[in-house]
C-alpha positions in Angstrom: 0.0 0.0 0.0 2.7 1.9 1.0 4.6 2.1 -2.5 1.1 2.7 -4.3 1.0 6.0 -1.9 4.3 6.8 -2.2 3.9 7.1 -5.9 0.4 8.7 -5.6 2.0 11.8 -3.4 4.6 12.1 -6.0 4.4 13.6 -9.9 5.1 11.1 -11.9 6.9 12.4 -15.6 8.5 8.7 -16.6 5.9 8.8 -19.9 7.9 11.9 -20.4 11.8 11.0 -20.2 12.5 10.3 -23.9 11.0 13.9 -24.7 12.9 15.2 -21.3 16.1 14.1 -22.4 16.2 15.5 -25.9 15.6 19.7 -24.8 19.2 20.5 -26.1 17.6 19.7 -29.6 14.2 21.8 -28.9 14.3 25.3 -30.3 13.5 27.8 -28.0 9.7 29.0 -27.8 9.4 32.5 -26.5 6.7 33.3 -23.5 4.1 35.0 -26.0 4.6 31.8 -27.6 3.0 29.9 -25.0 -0.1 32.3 -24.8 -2.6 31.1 -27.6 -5.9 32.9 -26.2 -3.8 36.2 -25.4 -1.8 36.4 -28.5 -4.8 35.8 -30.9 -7.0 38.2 -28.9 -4.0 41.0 -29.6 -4.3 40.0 -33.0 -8.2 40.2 -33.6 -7.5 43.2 -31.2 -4.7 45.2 -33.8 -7.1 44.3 -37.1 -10.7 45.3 -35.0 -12.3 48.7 -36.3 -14.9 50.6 -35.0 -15.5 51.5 -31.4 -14.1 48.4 -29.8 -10.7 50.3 -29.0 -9.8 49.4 -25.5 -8.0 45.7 -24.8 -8.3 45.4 -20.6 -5.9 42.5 -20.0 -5.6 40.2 -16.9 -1.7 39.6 -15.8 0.1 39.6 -12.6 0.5 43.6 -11.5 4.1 43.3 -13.0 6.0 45.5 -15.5 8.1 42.4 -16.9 4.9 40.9 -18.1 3.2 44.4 -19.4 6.6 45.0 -21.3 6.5 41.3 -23.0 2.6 42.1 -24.1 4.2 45.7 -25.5 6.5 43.5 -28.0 3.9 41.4 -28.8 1.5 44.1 -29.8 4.6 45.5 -31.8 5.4 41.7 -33.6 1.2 42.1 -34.9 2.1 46.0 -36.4 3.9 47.4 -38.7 7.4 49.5 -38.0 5.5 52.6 -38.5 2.6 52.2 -35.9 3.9 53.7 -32.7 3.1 51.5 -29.7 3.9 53.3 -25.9 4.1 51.7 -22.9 4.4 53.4 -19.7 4.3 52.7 -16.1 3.8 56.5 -15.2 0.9 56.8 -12.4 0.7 60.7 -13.7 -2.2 61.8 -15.2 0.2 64.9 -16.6 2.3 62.5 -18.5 -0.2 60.8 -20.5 -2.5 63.8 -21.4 0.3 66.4 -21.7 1.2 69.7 -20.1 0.8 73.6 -20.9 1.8 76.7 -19.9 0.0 80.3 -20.7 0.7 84.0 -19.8 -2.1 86.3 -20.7 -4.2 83.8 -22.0 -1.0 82.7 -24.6 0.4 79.2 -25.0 3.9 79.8 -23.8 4.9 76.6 -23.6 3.6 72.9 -24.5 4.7 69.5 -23.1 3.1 66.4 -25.2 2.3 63.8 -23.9 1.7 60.3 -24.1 -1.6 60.5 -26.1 0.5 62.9 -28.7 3.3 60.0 -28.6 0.7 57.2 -29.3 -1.5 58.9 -31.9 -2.3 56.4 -34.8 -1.2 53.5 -32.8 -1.1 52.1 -29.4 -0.9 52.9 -25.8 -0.2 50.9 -23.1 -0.9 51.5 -19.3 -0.6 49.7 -15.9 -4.3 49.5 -14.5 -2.7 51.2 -11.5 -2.7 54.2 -13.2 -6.1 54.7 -13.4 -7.2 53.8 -9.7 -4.5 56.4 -8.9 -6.4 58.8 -11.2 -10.0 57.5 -11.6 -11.3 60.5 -13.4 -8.6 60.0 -16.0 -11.2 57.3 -17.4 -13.5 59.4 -18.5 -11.1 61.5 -20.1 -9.4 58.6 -22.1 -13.0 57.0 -22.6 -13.7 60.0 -24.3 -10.7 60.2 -26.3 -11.1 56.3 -28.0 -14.5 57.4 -28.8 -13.6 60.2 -30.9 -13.9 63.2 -28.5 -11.2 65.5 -27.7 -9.0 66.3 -25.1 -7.1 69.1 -23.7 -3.5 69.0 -21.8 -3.5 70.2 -18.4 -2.7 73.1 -17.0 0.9 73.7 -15.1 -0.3 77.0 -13.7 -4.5 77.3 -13.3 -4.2 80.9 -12.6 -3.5 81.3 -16.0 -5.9 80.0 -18.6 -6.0 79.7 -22.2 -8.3 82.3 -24.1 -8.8 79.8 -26.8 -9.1 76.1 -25.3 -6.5 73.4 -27.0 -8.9 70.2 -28.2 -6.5 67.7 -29.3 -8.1 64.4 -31.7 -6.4 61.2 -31.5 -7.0 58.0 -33.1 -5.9 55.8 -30.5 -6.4 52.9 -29.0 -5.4 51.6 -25.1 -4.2 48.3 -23.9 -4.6 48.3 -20.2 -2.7 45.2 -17.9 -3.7 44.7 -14.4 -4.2 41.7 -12.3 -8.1 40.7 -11.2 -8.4 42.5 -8.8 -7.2 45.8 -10.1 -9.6 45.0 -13.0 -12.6 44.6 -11.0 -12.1 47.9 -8.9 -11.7 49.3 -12.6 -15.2 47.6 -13.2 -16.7 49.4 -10.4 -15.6 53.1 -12.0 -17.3 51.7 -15.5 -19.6 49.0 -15.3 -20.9 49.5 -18.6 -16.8 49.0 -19.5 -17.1 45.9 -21.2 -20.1 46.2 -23.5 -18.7 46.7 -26.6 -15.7 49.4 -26.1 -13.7 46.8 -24.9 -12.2 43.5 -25.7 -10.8 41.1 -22.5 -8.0 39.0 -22.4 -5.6 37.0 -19.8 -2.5 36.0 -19.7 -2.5 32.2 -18.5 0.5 31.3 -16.1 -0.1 26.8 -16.3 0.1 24.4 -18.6 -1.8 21.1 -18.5 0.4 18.3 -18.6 0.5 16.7 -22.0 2.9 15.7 -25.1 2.6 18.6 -26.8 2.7 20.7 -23.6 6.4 19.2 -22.3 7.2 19.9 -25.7 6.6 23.6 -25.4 7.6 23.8 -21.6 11.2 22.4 -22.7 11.2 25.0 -25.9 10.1 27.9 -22.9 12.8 26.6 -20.3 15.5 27.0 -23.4 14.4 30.6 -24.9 14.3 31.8 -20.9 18.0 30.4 -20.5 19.0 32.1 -23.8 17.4 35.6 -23.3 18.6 36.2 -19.9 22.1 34.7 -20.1 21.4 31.9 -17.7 23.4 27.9 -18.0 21.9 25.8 -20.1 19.5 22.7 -18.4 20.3 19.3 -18.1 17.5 16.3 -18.5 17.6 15.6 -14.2 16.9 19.3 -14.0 13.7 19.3 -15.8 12.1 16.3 -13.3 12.9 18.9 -10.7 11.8 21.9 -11.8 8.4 19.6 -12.6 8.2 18.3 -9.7 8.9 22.1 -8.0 6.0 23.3 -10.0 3.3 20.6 -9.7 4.1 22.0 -5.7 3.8 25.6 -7.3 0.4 25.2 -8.7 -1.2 22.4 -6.2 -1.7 20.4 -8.9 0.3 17.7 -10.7 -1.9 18.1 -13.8 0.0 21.3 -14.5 3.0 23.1 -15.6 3.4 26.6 -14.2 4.9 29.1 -16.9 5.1 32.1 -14.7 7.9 34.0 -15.7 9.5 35.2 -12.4 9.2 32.5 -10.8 10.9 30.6 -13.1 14.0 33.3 -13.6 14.2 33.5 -9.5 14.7 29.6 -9.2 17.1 29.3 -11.8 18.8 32.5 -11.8 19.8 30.8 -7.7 20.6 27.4 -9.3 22.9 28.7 -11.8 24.5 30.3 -8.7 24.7 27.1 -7.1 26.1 25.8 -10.4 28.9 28.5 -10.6 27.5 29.0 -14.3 28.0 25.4 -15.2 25.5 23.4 -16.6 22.1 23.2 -14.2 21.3 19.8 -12.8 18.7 18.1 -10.6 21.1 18.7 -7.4 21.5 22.2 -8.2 17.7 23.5 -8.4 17.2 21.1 -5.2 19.7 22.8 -3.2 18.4 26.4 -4.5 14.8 25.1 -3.4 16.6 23.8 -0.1 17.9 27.3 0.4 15.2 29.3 -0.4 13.1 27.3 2.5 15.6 27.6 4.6 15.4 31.6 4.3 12.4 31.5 5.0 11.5 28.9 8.4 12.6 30.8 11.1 8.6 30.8 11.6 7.8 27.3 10.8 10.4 26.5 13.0 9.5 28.7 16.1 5.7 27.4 15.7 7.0 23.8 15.8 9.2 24.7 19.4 6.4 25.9 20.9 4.9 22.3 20.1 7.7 20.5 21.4 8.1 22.5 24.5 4.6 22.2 25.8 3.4 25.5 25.4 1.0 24.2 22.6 -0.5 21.2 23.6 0.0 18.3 20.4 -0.1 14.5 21.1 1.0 12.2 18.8 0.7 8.9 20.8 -1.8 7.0 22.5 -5.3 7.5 22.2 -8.4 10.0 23.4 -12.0 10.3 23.7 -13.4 13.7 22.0 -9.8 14.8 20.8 -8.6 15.0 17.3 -5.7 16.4 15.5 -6.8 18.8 13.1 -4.4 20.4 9.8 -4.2 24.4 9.6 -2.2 26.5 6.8 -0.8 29.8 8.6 -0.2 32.8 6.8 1.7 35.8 8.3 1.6 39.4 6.4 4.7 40.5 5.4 6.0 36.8 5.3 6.3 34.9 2.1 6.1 31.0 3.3 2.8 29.7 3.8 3.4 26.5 6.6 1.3 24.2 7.8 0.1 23.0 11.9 -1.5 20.6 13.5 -4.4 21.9 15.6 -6.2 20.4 18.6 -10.2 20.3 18.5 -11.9 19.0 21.3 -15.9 18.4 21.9 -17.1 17.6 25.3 -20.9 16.4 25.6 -23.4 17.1 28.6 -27.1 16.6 28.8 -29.5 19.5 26.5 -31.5 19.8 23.7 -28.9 18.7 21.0 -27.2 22.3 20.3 -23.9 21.9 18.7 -21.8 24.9 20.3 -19.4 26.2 17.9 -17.1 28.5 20.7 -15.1 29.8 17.9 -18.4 31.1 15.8 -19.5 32.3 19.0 -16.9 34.4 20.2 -16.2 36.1 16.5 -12.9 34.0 15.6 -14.5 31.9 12.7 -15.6 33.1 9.3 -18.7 32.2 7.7 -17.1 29.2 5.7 -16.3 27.5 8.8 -19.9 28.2 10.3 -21.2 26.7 6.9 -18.8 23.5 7.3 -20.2 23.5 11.3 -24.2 23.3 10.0 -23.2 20.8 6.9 -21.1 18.5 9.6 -24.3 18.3 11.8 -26.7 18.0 9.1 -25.0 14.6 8.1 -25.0 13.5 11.6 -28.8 14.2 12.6 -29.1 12.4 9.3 -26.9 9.1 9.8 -28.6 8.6 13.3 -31.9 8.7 12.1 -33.4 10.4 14.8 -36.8 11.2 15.8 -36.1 13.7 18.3 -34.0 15.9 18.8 -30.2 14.5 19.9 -30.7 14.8 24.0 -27.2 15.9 24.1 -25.5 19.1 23.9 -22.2 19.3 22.6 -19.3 22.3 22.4 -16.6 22.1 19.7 -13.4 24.3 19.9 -10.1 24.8 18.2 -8.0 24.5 21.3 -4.9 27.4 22.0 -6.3 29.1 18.9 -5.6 32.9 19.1 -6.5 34.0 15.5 -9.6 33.4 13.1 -10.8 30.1 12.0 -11.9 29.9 8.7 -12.5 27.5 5.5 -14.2 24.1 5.9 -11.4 21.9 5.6 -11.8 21.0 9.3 -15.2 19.8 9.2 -14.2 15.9 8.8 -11.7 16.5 12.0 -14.9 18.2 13.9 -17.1 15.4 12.7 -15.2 12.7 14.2 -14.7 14.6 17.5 -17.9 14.8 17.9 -19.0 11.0 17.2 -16.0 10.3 19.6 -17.1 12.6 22.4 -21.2 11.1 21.4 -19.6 7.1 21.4 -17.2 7.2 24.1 -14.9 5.5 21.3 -11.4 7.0 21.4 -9.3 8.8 18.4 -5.9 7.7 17.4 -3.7 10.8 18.4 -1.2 9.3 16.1 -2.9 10.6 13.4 -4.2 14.1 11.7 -7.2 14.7 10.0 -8.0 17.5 6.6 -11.4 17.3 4.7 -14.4 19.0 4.5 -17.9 16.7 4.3 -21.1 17.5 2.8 -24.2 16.2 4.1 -24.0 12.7 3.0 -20.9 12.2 3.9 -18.6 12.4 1.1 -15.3 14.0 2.0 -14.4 16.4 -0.4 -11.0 18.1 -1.4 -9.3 21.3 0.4 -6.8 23.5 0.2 -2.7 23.8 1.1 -2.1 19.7 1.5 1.5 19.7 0.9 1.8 22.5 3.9 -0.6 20.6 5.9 0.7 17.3 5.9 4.3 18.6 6.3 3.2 20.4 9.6 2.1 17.5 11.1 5.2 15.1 9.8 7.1 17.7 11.1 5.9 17.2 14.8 5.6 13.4 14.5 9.6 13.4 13.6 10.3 15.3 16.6 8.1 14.0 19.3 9.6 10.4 17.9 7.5 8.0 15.2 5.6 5.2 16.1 5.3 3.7 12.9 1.5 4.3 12.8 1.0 8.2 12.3 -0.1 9.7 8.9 -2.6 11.7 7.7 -6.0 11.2 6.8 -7.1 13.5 3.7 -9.6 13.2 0.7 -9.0 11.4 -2.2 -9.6 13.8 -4.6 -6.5 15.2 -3.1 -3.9 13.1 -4.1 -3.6 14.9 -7.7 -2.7 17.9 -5.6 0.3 16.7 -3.4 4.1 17.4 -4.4 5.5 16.8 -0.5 9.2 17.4 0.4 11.5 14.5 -0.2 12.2 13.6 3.4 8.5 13.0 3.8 8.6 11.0 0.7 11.0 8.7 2.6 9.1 8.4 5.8 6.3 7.3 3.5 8.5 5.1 1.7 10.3 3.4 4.8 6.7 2.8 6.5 7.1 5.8 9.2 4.6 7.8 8.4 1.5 7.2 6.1 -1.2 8.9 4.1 -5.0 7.2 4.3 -7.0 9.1 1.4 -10.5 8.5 1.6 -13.9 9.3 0.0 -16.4 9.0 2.3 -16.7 9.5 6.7 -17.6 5.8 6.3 -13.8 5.3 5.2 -12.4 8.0 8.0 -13.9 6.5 11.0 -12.4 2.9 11.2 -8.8 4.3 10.7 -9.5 6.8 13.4 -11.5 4.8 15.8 -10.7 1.1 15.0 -14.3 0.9 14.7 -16.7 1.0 11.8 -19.0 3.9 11.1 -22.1 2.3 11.0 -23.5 -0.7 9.8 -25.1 -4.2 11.5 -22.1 -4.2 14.0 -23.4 -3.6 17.2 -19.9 -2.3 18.3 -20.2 0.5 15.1 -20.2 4.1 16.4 -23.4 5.0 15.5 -24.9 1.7 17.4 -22.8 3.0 20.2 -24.1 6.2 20.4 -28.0 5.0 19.8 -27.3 2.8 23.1 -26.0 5.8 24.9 -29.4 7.7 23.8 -31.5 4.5 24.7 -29.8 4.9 28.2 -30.3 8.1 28.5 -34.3 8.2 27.8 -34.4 5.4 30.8 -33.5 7.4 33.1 -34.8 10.9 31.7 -38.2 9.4 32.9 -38.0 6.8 35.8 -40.6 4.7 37.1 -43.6 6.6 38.7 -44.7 6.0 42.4 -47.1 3.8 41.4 -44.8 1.5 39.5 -42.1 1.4 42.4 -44.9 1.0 45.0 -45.8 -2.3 42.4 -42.0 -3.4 41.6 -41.3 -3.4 45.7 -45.0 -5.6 46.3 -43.4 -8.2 43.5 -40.2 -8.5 45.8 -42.2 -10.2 48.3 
């Protein structure tokens, strides 16, 4: 089971290797290359009349990527056309300056508009939330009205106005959400004045796909003066990006991240030729950079001041998986978190303390209701549950939210209902929905390396893992040494599909079913019992049960 895992956790690119190894003979393929949608929308875009004149463009908020859509809009014109591309936030520069004295143009500044007439402009969407009215202005001026350059000195105006006519058109590159706060200026933007596009930063893994990822990998070497790449080094920069993107389905293509990885290997390389050992040790470097945090989290684990077992057993007590992310810090990491549920006697309210005192958002309220739902549902009541329950993420200081815990909370809450104990050894990540299917969530890789993480440290048993959905598996790209635990039996990975699946691993008992030992059998008994002696025998009945002792 083990080696079926092990190879299930890892991207797999062996249909690949005979493609792999020949990249020295694949030409290079530049990035505009790799953007069908995006180059043959700038293409409709160049030969489009009329009044569709503005091209809004989805890209990362990055001038590297604006500057390569520049060139391509200049590869679709002819030499004459003048394409501009600025990153200027002033509204002076693109609308031009002048200066009168008695109501006489002294002076006149042009600007970009005069630069771009008959051709194309290009502009970082962060100019225009820095000047919002500018849109008007430059709506205007694609639709054929004029415009006028500002005014250095207001105190002295013009006696005759200056109306400038261009015949323009504007490319504007922002990321989604600079796009959508443009949206809210014009929500009329998009019907018919402007054409959208986006620049796509994956690749879905395929023939043809590894054939233009190599191509990419080589023009990036050759236009910024980096070693050339071995055939190891390509299975680690795949394996690097299936982590990249959460998905082993895909190749990212994102330029910087591609330039700040090997731009550090070829340092590691001392120019030479780039191999597998070289990326790894950049990748190695860069996380070591960044886990002063990762690592201060984990000592707090292993000193006591956060309370984490990973031995033994406990009734109402499961470990939980949490992604932290800190402002101002670049390395998402993943902990373990304790959730505990105690049970006392009430009218079957499910206490959610976090939801209560304001530290959960309203996906992790959602996940709550769903996780009860299911329950109500698989005990087939026909009353309300007679038993109260409160649920809490234990030493948690910060807001809760997401439903990825809702599977961990679920099977606290059976535990705490059954009396049946939970494996400490092992960590729980899933969300449910109300028949029980356990369904996929976010930052795995982070997750399961949190809890590894502690395991290692607090000493390995030879029975801890994780239990996570199977629709998960495509998404996880874990760090070798975990890959070697899973390998070497030490640590393990259950994915499952259903609570059904979750509960024996957990519990060592089943779900439900005919067994009489399953936990939902157990906690109908404990019901049962409780109803007895909710309403004992009336005076009448013990007066009659003490006359049949005699």
């Amino acid at each position: 089971m083990n080696q079926e895992i092990w190879r299930a956790v890892t991207p797999q690119y062996d249909a690949f290797k005979d493609i792999i190894e020949g990249i020295s003979s694949i030409p290079p393929k530049a990035f505009m290359d790799t953007q069908n949608r995006l180059s043959g929308s700038i293409n409709q875009f160049v030969g489009l009349s009329g009044v569709s004149r503005v091209m809004m463009i989805n890209a990362p908020d990055n001038a590297l990527y604006r500057n390569l859509i520049s060139e391509q809009i200049r590869r679709c014109v002819d030499l004459s056309t003048p394409v501009v591309y600025s990153e200027t936030l002033d509204s002076a520069s693109v609308f031009g300056q002048y200066k009168a004295e008695d109501g006489v143009l002294k002076q006149h500044f042009p600007g970009l508009l005069d630069q771009a007439n008959n051709g194309y402009l290009i502009l970082t969407a962060s100019f225009l939330l820095a000047n919002p009215i500018s849109w008007l202005k430059l709506k205007s001026v694609v639709l054929g009205q004029s415009a006028s350059p500002l005014n250095l000195d207001p105190k002295h105006e013009l006696l005759e106005a200056i109306h400038n006519h261009y015949n323009i058109k504007i490319v504007i590159v922002g990321d989604r959400e600079q796009l959508a706060e443009i949206d809210y200026l014009d929500a009329d933007i998009h019907t018919g004045l402007c054409l959208f596009s986006e620049l796509e930063l994956e690749l879905p893994v395929t023939t043809d796909n590894i054939h233009t990822y190599l191509g990419y990998l080589n023009w990036i070497c050759s236009s910024y003066s980096l070693p050339s790449l071995d055939s190891t080094s390509i299975e680690r920069l795949l394996i690097a990006g299936a982590r990249y993107t959460e998905d082993q389905g895909y190749i990212p293509i994102c330029l910087m991240w591609h330039l700040a990885l090997l731009q550090e290997a070829a340092l590691v390389s001392n120019g030479e030729t780039i191999t597998f050992d070289h990326i790894d040790t950049a990748i190695d470097n860069k996380k070591y950079r960044e886990s002063y945090l990762p690592e201060r989290a984990l000592s707090d684990i292993l000193d006591g001041q956060v309370i984490i077992e990973t031995k033994g057993e406990q009734v109402g007590q499961v470990n939980a998986l949490t992604v932290i992310d800190v402002a101002g810090h670049p390395l998402s990491y993943g902990e373990p978190a304790r959730i505990s549920c105690v049970i006392h006697f009430g009218d079957g309210d499910v206490s959610d303390v976090e939801r209560k005192v304001d530290l959960a958002g309203n996906l992790h309220a959602k996940g709550m209701m769903i996780m009860q739902a299911f329950v109500s549902s698989a005990l087939q009541l026909d009353e309300p549950l007679p038993y109260s329950a409160s649920l809490v993420f234990e030493q948690s200081y910060c807001e809760v939210d997401g439903d990825s815990a809702s599977l961990a909370e679920l099977c606290c809450f059976v535990s705490a209902l059954s009396e049946y104990p939970i494996s400490q050894e092992i960590s729980v990540t899933g969300a449910v929905d109300q028949f029980g299917r356990v369904q996929a969530v976010g930052g795995l890789n982070e997750k399961i390396e949190g809890f590894y993480h502690v395991c290692k440290h607090q000493g390995f048993t030879g029975n801890q893992g994780v239990i996570l959905p199977r629709s998960n598996l495509k998404h996880l790209a874990l760090d070798k040494s975990v890959i070697e635990s899973i390998k070497s039996g030490e640590f393990h990975i259950w994915p499952v599909s259903n609570v059904d699946e979750a509960v024996p691993i957990l519990m060592n008992q089943p779900f439900r079913g005919d067994d009489d030992n399953s936990v939902v059998s157990k906690i109908a008994e404990r019901i049962e019992n409780f109803e007895r002696l909710e309403h004992p025998p009336g005076i009448v009945e013990r007066f009659k049960n003490w006359l049949s002792s005699y």
